[in-house]
N, C-alpha and C positions, 0 to 999 in steps of 0.2 A: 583516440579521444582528444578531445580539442585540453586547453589549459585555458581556465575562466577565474574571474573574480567575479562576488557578487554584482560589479561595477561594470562588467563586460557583458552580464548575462543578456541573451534578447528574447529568449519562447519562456525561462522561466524567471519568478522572481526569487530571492535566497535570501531569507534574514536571521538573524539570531538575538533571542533576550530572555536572558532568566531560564537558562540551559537548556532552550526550546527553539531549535530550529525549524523554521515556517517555510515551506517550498507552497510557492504557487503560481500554477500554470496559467501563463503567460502569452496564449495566442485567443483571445476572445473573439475575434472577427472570423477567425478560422474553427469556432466551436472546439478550441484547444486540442485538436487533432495533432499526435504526435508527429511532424518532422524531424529528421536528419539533425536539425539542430535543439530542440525542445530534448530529444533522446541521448544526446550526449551531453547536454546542460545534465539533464537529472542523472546520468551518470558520475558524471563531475562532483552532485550533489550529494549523491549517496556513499561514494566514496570520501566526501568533506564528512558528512557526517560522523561515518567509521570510522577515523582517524583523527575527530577533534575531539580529544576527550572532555571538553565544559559543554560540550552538547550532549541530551542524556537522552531527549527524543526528539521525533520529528512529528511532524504536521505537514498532510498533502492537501491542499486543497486548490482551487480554482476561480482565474478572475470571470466577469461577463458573466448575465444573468440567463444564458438562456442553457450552458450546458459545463458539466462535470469536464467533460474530455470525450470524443467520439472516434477512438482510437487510431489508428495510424494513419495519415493523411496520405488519402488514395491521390489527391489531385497534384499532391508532391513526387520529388525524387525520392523513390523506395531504393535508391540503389547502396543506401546506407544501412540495409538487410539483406535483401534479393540481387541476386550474383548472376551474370550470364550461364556462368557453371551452377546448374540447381545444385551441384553437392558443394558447393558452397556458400549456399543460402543457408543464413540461422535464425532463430527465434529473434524476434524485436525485442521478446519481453526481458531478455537476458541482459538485455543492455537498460532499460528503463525500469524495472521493476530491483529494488536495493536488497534481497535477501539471497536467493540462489547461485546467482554468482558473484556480486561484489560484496555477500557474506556481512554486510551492515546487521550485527545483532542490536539494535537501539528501538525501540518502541516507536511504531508510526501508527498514529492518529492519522484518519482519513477521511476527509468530511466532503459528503458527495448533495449536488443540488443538479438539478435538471437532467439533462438528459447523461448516462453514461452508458457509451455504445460501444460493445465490442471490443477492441484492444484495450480499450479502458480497466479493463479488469485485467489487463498485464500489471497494474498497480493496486488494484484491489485485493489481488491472489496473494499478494504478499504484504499486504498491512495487517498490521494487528488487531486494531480496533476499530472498524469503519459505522460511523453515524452516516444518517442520510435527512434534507430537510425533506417536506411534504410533497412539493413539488419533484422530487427525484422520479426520473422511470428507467427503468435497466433494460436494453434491448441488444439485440445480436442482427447486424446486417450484412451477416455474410449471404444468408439461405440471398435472401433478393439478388445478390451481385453473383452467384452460381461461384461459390467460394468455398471449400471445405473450412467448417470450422471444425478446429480440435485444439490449437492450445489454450486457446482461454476457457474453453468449457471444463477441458480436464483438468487445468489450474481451479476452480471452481468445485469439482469434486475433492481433491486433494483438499480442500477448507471444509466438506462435508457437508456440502449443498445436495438436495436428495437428488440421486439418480434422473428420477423424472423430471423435476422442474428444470436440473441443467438440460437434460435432452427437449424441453419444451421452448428455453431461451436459445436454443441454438436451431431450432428446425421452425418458428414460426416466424423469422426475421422482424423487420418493422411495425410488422401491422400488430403485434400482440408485444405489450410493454409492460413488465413488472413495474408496480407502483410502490409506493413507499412501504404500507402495510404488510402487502406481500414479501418484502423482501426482508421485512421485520418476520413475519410468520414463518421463512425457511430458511432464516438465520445469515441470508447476505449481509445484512445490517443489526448491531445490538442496538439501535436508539433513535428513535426518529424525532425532530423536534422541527418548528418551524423555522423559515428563513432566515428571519431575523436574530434566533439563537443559536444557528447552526455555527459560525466559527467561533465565537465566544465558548460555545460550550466545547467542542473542537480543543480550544485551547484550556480552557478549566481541566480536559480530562490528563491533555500530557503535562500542566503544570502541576497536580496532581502526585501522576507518576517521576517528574523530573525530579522533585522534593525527594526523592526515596534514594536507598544505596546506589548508584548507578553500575557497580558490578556483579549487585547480587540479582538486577535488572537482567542484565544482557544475558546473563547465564540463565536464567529463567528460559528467556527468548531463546535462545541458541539450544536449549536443552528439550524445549517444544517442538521448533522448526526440525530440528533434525531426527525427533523420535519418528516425524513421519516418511521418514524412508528407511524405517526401520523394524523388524519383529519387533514385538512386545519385551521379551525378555530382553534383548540387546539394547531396549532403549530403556530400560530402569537401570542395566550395570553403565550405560554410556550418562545416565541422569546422574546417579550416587558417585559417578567420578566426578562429575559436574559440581555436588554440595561439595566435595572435597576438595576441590580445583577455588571452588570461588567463595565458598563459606569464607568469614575471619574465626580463628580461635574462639572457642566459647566464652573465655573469659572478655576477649574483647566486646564480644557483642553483648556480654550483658550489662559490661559499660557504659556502652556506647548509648544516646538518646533514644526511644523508641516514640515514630510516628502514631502516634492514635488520636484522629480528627475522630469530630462526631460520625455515626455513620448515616450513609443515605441507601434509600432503596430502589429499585429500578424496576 
């Protein structure tokens, strides 16, 4: 892993205000296709985050108008995943994506505009809450390049995307692009809004969630993420150690201020 400062960064950008860390991807000429250096920037990033405790979420979004990120840049050096010894090739997404392995339990907000293709969903699979503006289209271009696709599709099932339509994003490559609508209708996206409101609202929703306890946050997150590799029953007694682990005393909480803005509906 390299050692970065905001100041050093060069595929992403990294800022922080108001307990809200902003990642955004920073290769627009190259349709923010992850390289070697873009993937250990956001590693960097995601372990910043886990580890700063005044940051309480994050925000992934993306500069240049014409795409989200179109996964790991084929035209670059892959040798920053893909090993001469294939058993020692590993998943990309291990290293770019902040929950499975660098274990970042903090709310990411994910705000997607134009095209997001294929590896792209090594970051989608593990955000929390992903909006998309109108112009988004979600596609898979391994089927064209004669590629097996499976980890980002079955990352995709694991969030509960139905059966079919992952098997549809991954076997009709380019020609066939999920649209905004769509992706609202099978649950890739909770919120579609236009262009122009897509990082404003982006940021409304983890300014939002930053305002709140931030441990009774993470544990939320960490009690979700990992019911799903889990039976049912193992993941209510691994939850209820969870209220007990990160609850405050009753008496504190009833102390303590309680949040109740107006509510809004969706």
């Amino acid at each position: 892993m390299i050692s970065a400062t905001p100041d050093t960064l060069e595929a992403i950008e990294f800022d922080v205000e108001e307990h809200v860390a902003t990642i955004t991807l920073a290769r627009p000429d190259a349709m923010n296709a992850i390289n070697a250096r873009m993937a250990h920037e956001l590693a960097w990033a995601w372990q910043t985050v886990r580890d700063t405790d005044d940051i309480h979420v994050a925000v992934v979004r993306a500069a240049g108008d014409r795409a989200f990120c179109t996964g790991v840049d084929v035209k670059g050096d892959g040798n920053w995943f893909f090993r001469t010894n294939i058993w020692n090739t590993f998943d990309p997404g291990t290293v770019v994506a902040p929950k499975i392995v660098h274990r970042c339990w903090k709310p990411v907000v994910t705000a997607v505009h134009g095209y997001a293709a294929g590896g792209a969903q090594y970051l989608l699979n593990e955000s929390d809450i992903i909006i998309c503006s109108r112009d988004a289209a979600f596609f898979d271009p391994h089927a064209n390049a004669s590629i097996v696709s499976a980890l980002e599709p079955i990352g995709m099932l694991h969030r509960g995307i139905p059966l079919g339509e992952v098997l549809r994003w991954a076997l009709m490559g380019t020609e066939e692009r999920i649209s905004a609508d769509t992706a609202l209708r099978i649950g890739l996206v909770s919120e579609v809004v236009s262009r122009e409101e897509l990082w404003p609202r982006a940021h409304e929703i983890a300014s939002s969630i930053a305002a709140r306890n931030p441990k009774a946050i993470q544990g939320t997150i960490r009690a979700i993420w990992e019911s799903l590799d889990m039976t049912r029953s193992a993941a209510l007694q691994n939850g209820m150690a969870y209220t007990h682990i990160g609850n405050p005393p009753l008496a504190e909480r009833r102390a303590a201020p309680r949040r109740n803005g107006p509510a809004s509906y969706r």
